[in-house]
PABANU-64599 format. One line per field, with one value per residue: residue number from 0; residue in three letters; x, y, z of N, C-alpha, C, CB in turn. Coordinates in Angstrom, 3 decimals, always signed. Glycine has a CB too. Example, Ala and Ser with C-alpha at 12.3 -4.5 7.8 and 13.67 -1.06 7.14 Angstrom:
BEGIN
num: c(0:1);
residuo: c(ALA:SER);
nxx: c(+13.190:+12.850);
nyy: c(-5.690:-2.250);
nzz: c(+7.800:+7.080);
caxx: c(+12.300:+13.670);
cayy: c(-4.500:-1.060);
cazz: c(+7.800:+7.140);
cxx: c(+13.200:+12.900);
cyy: c(-3.300:+0.030);
czz: c(+7.800:+7.870);
cbxx: c(+11.308:+14.084);
cbyy: c(-4.473:-0.598);
cbzz: c(+9.046:+5.725);
END
This chain:
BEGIN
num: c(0:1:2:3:4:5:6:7:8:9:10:11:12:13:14:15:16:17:18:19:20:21:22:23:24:25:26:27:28:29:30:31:32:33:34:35:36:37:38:39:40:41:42:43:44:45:46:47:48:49:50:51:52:53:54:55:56:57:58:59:60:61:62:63:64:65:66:67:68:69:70:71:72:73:74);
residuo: c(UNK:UNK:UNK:UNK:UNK:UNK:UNK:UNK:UNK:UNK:UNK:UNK:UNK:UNK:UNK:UNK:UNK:UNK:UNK:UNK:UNK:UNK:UNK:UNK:UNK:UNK:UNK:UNK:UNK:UNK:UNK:UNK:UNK:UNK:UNK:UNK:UNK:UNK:UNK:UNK:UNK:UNK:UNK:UNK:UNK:UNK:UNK:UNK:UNK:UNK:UNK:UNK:UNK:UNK:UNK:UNK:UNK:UNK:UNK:UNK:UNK:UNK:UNK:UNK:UNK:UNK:UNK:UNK:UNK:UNK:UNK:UNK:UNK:UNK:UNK);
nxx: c(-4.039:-5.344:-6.999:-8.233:-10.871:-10.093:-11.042:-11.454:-11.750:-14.691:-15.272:-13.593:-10.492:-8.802:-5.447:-2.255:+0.122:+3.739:+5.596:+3.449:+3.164:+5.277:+5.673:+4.193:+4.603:+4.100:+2.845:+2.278:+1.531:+0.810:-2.182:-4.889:-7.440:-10.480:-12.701:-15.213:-16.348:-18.989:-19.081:-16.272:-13.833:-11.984:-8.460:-6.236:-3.490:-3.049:-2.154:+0.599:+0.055:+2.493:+4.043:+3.624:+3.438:+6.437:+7.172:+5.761:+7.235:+9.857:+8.818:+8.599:+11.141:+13.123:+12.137:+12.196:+15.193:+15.749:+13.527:+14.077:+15.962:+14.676:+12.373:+13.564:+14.156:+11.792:+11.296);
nyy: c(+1.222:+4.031:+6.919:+10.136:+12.135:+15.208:+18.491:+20.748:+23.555:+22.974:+20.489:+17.067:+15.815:+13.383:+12.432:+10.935:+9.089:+9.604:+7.502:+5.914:+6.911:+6.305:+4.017:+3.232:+4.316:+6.915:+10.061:+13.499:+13.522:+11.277:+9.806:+8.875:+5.878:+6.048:+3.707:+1.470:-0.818:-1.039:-0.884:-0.636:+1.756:+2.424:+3.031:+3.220:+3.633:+4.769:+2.669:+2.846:+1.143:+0.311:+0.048:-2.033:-3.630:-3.869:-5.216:-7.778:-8.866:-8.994:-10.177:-12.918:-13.245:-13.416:-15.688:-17.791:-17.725:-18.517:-20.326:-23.179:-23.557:-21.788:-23.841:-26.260:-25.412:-24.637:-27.305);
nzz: c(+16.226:+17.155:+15.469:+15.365:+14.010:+12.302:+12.243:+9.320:+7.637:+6.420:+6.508:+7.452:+8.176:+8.153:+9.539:+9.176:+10.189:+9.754:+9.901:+9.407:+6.392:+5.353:+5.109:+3.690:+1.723:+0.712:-0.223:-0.312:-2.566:-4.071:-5.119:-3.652:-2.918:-1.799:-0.455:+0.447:+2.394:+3.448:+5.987:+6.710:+6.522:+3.654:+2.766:+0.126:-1.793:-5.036:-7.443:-9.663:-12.467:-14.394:-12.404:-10.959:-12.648:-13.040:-10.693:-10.711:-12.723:-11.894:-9.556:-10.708:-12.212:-9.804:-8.373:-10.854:-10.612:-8.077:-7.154:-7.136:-4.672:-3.108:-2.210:-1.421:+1.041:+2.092:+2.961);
caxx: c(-3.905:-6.711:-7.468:-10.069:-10.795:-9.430:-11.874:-10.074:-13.083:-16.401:-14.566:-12.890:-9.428:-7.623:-4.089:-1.743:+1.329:+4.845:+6.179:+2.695:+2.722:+6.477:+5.901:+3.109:+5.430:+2.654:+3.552:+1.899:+1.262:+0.343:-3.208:-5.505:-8.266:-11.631:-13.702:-16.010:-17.433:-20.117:-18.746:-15.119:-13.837:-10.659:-7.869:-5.104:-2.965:-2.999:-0.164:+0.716:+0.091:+3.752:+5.159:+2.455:+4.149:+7.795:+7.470:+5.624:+8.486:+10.622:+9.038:+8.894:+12.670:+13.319:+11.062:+13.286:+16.478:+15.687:+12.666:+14.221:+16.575:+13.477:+11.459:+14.436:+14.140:+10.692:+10.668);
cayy: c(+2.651:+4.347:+8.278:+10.883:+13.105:+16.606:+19.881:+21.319:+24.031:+22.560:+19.281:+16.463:+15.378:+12.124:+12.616:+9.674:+9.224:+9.473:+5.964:+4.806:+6.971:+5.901:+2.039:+2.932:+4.768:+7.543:+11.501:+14.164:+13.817:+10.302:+9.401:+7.878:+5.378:+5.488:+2.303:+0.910:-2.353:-0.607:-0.865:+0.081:+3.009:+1.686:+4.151:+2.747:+3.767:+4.537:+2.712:+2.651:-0.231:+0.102:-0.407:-3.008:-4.630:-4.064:-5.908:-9.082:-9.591:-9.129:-12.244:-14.076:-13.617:-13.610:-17.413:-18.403:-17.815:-19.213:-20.798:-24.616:-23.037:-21.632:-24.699:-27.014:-24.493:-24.182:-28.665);
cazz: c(+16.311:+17.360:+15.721:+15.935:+12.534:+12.928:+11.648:+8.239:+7.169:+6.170:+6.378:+8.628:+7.916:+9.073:+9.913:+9.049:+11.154:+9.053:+9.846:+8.177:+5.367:+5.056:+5.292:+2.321:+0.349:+0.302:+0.362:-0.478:-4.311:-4.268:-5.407:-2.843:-3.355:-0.813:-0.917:+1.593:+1.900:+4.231:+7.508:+6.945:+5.287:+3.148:+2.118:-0.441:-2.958:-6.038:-7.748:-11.500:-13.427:-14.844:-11.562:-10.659:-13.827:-12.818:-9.355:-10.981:-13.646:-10.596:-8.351:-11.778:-12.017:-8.532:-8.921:-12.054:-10.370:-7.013:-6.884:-6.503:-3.484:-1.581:-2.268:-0.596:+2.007:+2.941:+3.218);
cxx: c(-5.309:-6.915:-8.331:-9.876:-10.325:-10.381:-10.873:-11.477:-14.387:-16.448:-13.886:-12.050:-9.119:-6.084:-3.280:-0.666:+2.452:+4.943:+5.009:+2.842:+4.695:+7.001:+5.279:+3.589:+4.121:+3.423:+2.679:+0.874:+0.851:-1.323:-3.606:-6.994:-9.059:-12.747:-13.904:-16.586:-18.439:-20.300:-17.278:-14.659:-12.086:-9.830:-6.612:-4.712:-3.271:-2.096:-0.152:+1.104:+1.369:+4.785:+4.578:+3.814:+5.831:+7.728:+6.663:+6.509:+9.394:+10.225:+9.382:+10.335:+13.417:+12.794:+12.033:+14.367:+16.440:+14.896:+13.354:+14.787:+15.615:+12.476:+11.962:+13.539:+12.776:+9.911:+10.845);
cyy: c(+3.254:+6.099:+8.658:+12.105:+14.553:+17.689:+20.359:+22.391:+23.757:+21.081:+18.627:+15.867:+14.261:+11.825:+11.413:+9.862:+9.427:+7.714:+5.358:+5.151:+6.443:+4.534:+1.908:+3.050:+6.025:+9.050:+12.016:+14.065:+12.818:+10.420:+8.289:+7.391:+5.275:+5.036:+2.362:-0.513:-2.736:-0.459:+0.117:+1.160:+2.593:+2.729:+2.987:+3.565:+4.060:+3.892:+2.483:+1.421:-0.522:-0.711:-1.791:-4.597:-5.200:-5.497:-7.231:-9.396:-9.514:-10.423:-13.165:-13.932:-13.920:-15.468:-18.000:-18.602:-18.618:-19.803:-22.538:-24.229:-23.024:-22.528:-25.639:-26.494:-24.956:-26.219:-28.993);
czz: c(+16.216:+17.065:+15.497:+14.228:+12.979:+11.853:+10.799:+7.399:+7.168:+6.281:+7.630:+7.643:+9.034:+8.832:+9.866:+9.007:+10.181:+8.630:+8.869:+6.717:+4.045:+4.737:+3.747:+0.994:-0.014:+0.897:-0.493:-1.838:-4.675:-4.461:-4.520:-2.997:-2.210:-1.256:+0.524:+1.936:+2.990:+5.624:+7.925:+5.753:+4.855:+2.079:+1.984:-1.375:-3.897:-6.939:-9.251:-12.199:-14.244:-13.550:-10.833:-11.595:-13.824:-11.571:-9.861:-11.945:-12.281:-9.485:-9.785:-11.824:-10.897:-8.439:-9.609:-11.536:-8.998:-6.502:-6.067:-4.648:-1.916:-1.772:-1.584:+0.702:+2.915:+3.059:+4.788);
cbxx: c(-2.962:-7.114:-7.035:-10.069:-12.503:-7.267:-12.367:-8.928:-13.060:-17.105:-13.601:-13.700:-8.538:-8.122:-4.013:-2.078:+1.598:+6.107:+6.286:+0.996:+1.767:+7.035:+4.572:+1.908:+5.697:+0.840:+5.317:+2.776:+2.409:+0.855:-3.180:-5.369:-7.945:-12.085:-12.997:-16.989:-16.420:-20.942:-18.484:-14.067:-14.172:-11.121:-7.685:-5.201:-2.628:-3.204:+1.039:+1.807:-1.070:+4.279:+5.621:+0.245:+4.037:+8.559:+6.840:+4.384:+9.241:+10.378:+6.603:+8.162:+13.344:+12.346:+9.421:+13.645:+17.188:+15.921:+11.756:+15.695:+16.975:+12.558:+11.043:+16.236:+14.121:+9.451:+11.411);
cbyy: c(+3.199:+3.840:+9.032:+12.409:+13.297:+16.745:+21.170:+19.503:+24.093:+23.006:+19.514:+15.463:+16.473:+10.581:+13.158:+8.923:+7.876:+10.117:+5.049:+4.735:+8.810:+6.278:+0.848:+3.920:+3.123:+6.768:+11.987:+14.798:+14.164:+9.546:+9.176:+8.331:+4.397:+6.353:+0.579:+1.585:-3.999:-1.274:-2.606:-0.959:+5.207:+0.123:+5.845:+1.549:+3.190:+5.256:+1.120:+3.573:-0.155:+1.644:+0.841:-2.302:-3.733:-2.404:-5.044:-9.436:-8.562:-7.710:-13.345:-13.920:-12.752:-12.315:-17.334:-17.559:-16.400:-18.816:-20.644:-25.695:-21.524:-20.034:-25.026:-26.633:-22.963:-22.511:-29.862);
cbzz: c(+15.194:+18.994:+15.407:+18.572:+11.657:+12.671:+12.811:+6.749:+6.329:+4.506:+5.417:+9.778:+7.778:+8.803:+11.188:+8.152:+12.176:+10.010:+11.596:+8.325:+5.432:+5.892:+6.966:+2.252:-1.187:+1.299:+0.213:-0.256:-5.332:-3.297:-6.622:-1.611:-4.041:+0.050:-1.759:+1.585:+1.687:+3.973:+7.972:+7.190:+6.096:+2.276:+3.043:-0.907:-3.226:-6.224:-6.843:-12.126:-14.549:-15.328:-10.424:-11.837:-15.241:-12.226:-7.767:-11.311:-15.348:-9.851:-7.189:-13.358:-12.405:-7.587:-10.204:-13.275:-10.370:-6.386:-8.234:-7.653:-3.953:-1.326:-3.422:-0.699:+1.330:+1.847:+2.256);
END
């Protein structure tokens, strides 16, 4: 996907489609992080270290309960 910055006052804005900001889970009120690593300009998330915390007890139980299953699986 290829866009172009859009004039917003004294400022340039970059416009980010629905579907992406919908895949991101990202709306309005979310907290966004810009990093660089000098070439590219890198926009993520902010996400809360609670929920960070929920979704790794979640593979670990998800793991516990079916780990042997999807280990058959993936021979």
């Amino acid at each position: 996907m290829v866009k172009k910055l859009t004039r917003h006052g004294n400022s340039l804005a970059l416009v980010i489609d629905k579907p992406v900001l919908d895949l991101l889970e990202i709306d309005a009120d979310t907290p966004l992080s810009l990093t660089t690593d000098g070439q590219c300009l890198i926009v993520s998330p902010v996400r809360n270290a609670s929920r960070r915390k929920r979704f790794e007890e979640a593979v670990k139980e998800g793991n516990r309960k079916y780990g042997k299953a999807l280990k058959k699986l993936s021979e």
